[in-house]
N, C-alpha and C positions, 0 to 999 in steps of 0.2 A: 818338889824338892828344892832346897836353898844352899849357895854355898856358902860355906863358913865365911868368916875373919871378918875386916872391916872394906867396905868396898868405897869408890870414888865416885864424886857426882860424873866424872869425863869417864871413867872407863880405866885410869894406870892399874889399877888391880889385877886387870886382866894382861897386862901387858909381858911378855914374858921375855925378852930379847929387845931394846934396852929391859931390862926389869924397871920398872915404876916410871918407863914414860908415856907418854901418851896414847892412845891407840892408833892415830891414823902416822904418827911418820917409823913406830916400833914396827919391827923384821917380823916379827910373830906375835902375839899373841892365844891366847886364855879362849878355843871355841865348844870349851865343855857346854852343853844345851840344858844345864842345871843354874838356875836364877840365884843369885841374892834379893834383900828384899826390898830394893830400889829400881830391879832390872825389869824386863818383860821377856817373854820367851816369845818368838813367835814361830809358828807351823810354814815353813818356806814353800812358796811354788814358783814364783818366775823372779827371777834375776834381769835389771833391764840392766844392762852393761853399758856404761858408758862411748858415746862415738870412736872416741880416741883410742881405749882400750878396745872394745869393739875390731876395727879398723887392722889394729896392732895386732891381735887374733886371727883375722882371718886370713891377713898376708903370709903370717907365720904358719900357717895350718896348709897355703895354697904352696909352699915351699917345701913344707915336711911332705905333701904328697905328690909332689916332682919328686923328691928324691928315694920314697920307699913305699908310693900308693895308699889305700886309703881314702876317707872322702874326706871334704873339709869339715863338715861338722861332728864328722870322729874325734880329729887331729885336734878342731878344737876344743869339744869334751874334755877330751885328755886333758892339755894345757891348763884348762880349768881345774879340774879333780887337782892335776897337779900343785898349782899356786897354790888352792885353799888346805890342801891337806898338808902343805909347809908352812904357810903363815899362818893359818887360822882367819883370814880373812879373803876376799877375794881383792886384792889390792896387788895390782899388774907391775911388773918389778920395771917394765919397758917404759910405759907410761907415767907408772904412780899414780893411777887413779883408776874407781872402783865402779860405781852404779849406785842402784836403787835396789831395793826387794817389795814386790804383793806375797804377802800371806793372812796369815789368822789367828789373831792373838789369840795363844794356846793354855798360858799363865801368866797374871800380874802378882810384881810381890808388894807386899804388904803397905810399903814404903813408899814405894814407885809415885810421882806426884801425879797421876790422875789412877790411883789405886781407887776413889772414892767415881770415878765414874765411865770408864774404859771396864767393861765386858771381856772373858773367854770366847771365842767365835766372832768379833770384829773383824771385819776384811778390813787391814791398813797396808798404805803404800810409804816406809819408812823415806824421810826427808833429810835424810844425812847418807853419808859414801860410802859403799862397802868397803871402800880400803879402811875402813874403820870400826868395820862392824861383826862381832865375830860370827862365824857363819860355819857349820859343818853338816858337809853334804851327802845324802846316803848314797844319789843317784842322777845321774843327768837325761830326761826323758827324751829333749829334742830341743835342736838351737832353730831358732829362726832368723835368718839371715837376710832379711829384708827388714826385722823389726829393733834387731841390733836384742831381743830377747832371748833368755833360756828358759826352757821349763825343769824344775827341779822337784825333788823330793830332800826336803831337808829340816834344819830347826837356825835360829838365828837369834842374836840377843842384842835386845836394844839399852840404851843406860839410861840415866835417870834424865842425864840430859838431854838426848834423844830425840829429834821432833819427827811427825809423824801427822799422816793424812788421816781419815775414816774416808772407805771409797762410798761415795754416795751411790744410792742405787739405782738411778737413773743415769747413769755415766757408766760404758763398758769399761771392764778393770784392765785391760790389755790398754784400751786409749786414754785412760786415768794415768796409769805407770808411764805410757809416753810422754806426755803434758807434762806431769808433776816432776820426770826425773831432768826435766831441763827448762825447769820453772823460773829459777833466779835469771836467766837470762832476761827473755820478757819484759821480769818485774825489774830488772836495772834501767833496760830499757824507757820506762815509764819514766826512771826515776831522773833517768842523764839528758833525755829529749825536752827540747824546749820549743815554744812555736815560733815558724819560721827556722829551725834549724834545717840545714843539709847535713842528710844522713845517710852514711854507707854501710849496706849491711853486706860481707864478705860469708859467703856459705848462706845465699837467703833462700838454697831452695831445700834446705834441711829443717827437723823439725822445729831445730830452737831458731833458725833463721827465716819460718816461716812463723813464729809468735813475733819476733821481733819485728817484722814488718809491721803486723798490725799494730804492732804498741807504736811502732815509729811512726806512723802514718797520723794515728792518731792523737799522739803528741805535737808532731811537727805541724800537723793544723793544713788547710788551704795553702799557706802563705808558704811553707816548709817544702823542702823536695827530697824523697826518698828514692836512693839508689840502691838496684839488688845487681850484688853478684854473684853469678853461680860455675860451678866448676864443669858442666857439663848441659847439652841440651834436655835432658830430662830434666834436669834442675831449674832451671832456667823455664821451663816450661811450667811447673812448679808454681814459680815464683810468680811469675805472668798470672795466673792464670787465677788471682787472685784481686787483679788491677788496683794493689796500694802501690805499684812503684813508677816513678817517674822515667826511669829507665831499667831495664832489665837485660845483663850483657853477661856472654861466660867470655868468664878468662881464669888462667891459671896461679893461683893467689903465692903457689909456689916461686913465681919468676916475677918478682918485683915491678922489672922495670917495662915488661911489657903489660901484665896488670895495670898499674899507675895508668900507662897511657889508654888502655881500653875506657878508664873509669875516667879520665881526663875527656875523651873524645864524648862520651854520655851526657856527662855534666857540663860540658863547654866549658871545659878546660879550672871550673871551679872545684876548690879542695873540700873536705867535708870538716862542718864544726863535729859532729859524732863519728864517729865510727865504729860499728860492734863486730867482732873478732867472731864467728860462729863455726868454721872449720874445725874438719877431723883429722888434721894431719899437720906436721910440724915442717915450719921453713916458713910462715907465712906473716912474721912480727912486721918485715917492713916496707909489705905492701898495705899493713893497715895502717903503718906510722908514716908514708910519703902521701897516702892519699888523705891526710888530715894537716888542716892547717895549722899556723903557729898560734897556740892558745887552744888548741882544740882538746876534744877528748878520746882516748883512745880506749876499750873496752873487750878487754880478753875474755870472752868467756872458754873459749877454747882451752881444752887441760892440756892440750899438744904445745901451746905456748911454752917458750924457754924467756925467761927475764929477764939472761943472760942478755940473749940475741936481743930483744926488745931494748933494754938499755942501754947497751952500747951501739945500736945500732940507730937510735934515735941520737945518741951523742956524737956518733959519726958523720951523722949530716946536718948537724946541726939545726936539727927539729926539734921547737920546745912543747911538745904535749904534754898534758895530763894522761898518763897511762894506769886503769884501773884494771887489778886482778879479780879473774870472774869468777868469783865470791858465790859461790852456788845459792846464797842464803839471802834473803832481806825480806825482813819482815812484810809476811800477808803475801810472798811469793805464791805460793797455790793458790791463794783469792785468784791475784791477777792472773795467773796460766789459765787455769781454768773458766774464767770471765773472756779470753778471748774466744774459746767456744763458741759462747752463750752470743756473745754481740757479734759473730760472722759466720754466718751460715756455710759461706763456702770455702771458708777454715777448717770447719768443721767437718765437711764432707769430701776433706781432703786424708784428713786425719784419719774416719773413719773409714775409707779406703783402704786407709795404709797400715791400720793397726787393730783394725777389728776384724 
């Protein structure tokens, strides 16, 4: 099936609240599971929900069943069916931000620029956000709450510009959709590490602050020293238990100024040229912007970030960093996520613990 008119290489077509803006910052959108011939349809089963959203769900689900029972992955079910069946995408009205999807290209249209060599029956792991992506859902099978995943029954539509994994078939598709859906962190990582940097990674015992280690380690060289912080002792054990970091200390990323001083006392009292932003929760801009020196870089990959807080709060103390927003995207990101696998065994076997 095709829909009519003329459609957009971004997706305004579909956009339906603005009318003709864009998909990912538009209140609703277009999630009819009928293609034009630049789209692809794909056959939906797991939803990996972003941390932040994530996070935001499951507090709101442990409060709705204090107040009227229930379990949490009911509460959150609902919440979900809810958002998607008003917007047309799954795009968290608290957060503003979406996820990934695995499923199975089910139709390519004609148009579509890999029409000439993407297959019906591909298992892909789409590389763009569901708050962008129209999505409608027949059915919620089971959340899992350790994997920050859903299992669904549904269809979903990618556009022309679209980017998009093929899951290899030597790589579990539960630990594929982990990697891949917090890939650009990683690959910034790579990009923003130099050797002999000092590097702070905030949230290093999470999945994207556990690639970042290794890229950091591996960038910053011998000469470089990598700092992990984690928000609790599980995390922190985590993070340890991988021996790229120089220090490994929890503290709470939420409370500034006692953070600073944990990550002060680690580092003997030196600030970091990087710093990567990996937390799932918001309040945390300016324990990454004091524990970075003046000229340094500071690196949100966190969607919980506010740029408000971050910019005023760097100009309040008169801190001159470089602050980069974490850009989910830079090219040959899935190379690099899924090359940390490959080069760390006990990356790997942390991972697939946790998600296979």
């Amino acid at each position: 099936m095709r829909k009519t008119g003329k459609t957009c290489l971004y997706g305004s077509h579909r956009s339906l609240e603005p009318e003709g803006s864009l998909p990912q910052p538009a209140w609703r959108i277009d999630n009819t599971p009928v293609i034009g011939d630049d789209e692809l349809l794909i056959r939906v089963d797991t939803l990996n929900v972003d941390a932040a959203s994530f996070t935001q769900l499951e507090q709101a689900a442990e409060a709705e069943v204090a107040r009227s029972g229930g379990t949490i992955p009911e509460r959150m079910a609902e919440a979900i069916l809810d958002i998607v069946a008003r917007r047309g995408k799954l795009h968290n009205p608290v957060t503003g931000s979406g996820g990934m999807l695995l499923g199975t290209v089910e139709e390519v249209g004609k148009a579509h620029p890999a029409a000439a060599s993407l297959r019906p029956g591909t298992r892909i792991a789409t590389l763009v956000s569901l708050s962008l992506t129209p999505l409608k859902l027949e059915r919620i099978k089971g959340i899992n709450l350790d994997r920050d995943q859903v299992e669904v029954e549904g269809r979903a539509v990618l556009f022309a510009s679209g980017i998009y994994a093929a899951i290899a078939p030597d790589l579990p598709e539960t630990l594929a959709l982990a990697v891949l859906d917090v890939a650009g962190a990683p690959a910034q990582t790579a990009h923003l590490v130099r050797p002999g940097d000092r590097v702070l990674i905030i949230g290093a015992g999470g999945k994207s602050g556990l690639l970042c280690l290794h890229e950091a380690r591996k960038r910053a060289g011998v000469t470089g020293k990598v700092y992990a912080m984690a928000h609790s002792p599980a995390s922190a054990e985590r993070a340890a238990s991988l021996g790229l970091a120089d220090a490994v200390f929890t503290a709470d990323a939420g409370r500034p100024l006692e953070a600073l001083a944990a990550f002060q006392q680690a580092a003997g009292g030196q600030a970091a040229d990087v710093t990567i932003n990996c937390v799932n929760v918001a309040g945390t801009e300016m324990t990454s912007i004091m524990g970075t020196r003046d000229g340094g870089t500071v690196y949100f990959f966190s969607m919980a970030t506010s740029f408000t807080a971050a910019a005023l709060g760097a100009e309040g103390i008169g801190r001159d960093v470089q602050m980069i927003i974490g850009n989910g995207y830079t090219r040959g990101h899935d190379r690099t996520a899924l090359a940390c696998l490959q080069e760390n065994a006990r990356l790997r076997a942390i991972f697939e613990a946790w998600f296979v």
